[in-house]
C-alpha positions as CSV (number, residue, x, y, z in Angstrom):
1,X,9.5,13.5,10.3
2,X,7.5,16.0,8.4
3,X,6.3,14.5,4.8
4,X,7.7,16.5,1.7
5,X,4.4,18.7,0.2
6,X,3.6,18.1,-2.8
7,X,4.3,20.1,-6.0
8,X,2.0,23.0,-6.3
9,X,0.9,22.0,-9.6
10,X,0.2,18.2,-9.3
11,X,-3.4,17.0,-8.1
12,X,-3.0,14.4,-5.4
13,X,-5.0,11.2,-6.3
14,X,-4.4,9.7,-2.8
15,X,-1.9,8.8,-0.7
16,X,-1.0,7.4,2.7
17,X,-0.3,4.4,4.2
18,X,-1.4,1.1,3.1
19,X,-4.5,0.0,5.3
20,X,-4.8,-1.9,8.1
21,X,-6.7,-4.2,6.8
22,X,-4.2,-5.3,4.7
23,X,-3.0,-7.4,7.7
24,X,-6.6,-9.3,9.0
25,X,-5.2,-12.3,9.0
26,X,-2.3,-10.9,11.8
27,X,-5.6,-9.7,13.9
28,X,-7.3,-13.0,13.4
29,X,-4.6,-14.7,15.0
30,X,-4.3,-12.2,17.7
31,X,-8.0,-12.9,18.6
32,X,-7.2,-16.3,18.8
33,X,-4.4,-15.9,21.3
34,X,-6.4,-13.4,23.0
35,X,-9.2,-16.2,23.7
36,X,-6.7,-18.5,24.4
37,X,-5.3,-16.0,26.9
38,X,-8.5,-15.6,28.9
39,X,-9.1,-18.7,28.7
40,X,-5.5,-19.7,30.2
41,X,-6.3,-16.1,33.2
42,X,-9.5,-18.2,33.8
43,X,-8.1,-21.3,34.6
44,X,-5.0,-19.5,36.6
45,X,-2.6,-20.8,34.3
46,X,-0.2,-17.4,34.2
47,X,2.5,-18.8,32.6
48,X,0.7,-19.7,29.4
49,X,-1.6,-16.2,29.5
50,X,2.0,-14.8,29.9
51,X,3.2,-16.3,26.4
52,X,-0.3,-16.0,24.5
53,X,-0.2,-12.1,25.5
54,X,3.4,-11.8,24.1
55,X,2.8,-13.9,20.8
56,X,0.0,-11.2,20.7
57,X,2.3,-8.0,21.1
58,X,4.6,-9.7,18.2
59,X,1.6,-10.0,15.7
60,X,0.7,-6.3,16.5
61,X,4.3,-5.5,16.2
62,X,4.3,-6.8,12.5
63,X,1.0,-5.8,11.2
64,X,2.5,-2.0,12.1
65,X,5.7,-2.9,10.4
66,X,4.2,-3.7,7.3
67,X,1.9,-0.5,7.7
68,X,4.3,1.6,8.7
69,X,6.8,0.4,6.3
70,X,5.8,2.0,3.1
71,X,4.0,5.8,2.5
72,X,2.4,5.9,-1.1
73,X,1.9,9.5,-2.9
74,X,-0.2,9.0,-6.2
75,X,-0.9,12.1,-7.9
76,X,-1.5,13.2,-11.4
77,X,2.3,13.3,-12.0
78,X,3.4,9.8,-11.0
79,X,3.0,7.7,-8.1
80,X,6.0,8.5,-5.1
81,X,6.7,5.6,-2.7
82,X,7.8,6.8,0.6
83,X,9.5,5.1,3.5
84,X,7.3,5.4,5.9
85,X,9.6,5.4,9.1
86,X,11.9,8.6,7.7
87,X,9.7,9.7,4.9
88,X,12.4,9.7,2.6
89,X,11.7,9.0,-1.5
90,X,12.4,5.3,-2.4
91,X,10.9,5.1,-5.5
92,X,9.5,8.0,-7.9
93,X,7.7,6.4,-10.9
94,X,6.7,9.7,-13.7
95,X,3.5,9.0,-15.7
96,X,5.0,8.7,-18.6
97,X,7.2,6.0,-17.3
98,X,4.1,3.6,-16.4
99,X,2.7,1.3,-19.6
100,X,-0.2,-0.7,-17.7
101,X,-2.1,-0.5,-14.4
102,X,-3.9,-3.8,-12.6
103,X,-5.5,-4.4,-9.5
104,X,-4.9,-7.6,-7.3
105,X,-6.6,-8.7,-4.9
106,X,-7.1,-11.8,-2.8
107,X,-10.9,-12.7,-1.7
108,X,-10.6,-11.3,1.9
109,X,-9.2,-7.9,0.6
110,X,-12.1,-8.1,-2.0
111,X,-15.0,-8.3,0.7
112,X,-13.5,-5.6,3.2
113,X,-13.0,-2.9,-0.6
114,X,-8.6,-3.0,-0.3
115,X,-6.1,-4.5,-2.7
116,X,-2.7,-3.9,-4.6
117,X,-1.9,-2.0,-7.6
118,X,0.5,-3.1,-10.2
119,X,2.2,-0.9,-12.4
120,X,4.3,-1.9,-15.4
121,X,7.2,0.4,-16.5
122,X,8.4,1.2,-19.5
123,X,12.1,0.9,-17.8
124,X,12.5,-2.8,-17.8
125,X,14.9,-1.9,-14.8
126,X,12.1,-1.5,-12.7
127,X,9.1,-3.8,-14.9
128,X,6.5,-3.7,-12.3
129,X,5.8,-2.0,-9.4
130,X,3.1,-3.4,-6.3
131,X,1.3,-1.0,-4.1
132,X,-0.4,-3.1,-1.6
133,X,-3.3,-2.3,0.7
134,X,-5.5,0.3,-1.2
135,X,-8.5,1.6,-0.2
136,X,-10.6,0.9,-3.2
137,X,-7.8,0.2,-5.5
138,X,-10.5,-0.1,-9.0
139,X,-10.8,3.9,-8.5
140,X,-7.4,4.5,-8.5
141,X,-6.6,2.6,-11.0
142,X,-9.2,4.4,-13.3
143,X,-7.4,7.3,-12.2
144,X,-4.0,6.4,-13.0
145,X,-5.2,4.8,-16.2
146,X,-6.8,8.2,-17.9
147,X,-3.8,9.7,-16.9
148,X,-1.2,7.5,-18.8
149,X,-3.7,7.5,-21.9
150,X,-3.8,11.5,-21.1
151,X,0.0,11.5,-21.5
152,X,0.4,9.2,-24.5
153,X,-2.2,10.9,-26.7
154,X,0.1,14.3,-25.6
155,X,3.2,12.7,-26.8
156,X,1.6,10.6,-29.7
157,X,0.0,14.3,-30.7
158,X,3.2,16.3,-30.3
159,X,5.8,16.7,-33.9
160,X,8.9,14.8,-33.7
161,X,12.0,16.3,-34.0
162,X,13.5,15.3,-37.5
């Protein structure tokens, strides 16, 4: 399914799908069963090869779940989660909506540059917000951070209505 374009007046920050690498410790464990595998061809035990090759095909199978699952938009608008099987809008968040940006990240996401943005609305429907598996996630967040302070000097500037 095709993704929606963008508006022609909003400047696309990034977006796409949340990285790979968000899911090393899934391809750890598949190299582990993939030893264990050749290991098990080796000694012409088929049965066993067999299972470690299918516990394999499941870890695969959820590491492109999770990537797969979710489609982030962030532009200089608002930040547009997608689902990333249909493509269809699950969550819009406006910049004005959004009061605070932070970056998490765990210490293997750290070393290979990825990591999750948290966004805290100003709709305590929603309160916060995770984007996980951002390439360089500190840049974006700069990003969305001069925006929101971009939109509440606007609004702080602007004459209320009396």
């Amino acid at each position: 399914m095709a993704l929606p374009p963008a508006q022609p007046h909003e400047r696309i920050i990034w977006e796409g799908y949340p990285s790979w690498l968000e899911h090393t410790i899934l391809f750890i464990f598949m190299g582990a069963g993939a030893l264990r595998a050749l290991l098990a061809l080796r000694t012409a035990q088929w049965t066993v090869a067999i299972l470690y090759a299918a516990s394999m095909a499941v870890f695969f199978a959820i590491a492109a779940a999770f990537h797969y699952g979710a489609y982030y938009r962030i532009t200089s608008h608002g930040v547009r989660i997608l689902n990333g099987w249909s493509k269809r809008c699950s969550r819009d968040i406006r910049i004005e909506q959004v009061r605070a940006v932070d970056v998490r990240s765990e210490l293997l996401n750290r070393w290979l540059g990825i990591g999750g943005l948290i966004l805290t609305c100003a709709d305590p429907a929603e309160e916060t917000v995770v984007l996980k598996g951002l390439p360089d996630p500190d840049r974006i967040k700069r990003h969305l951070e001069a925006l929101v302070t971009r939109h509440a000097d606007r609004t702080a500037d602007s004459p209320s209505p009396d």
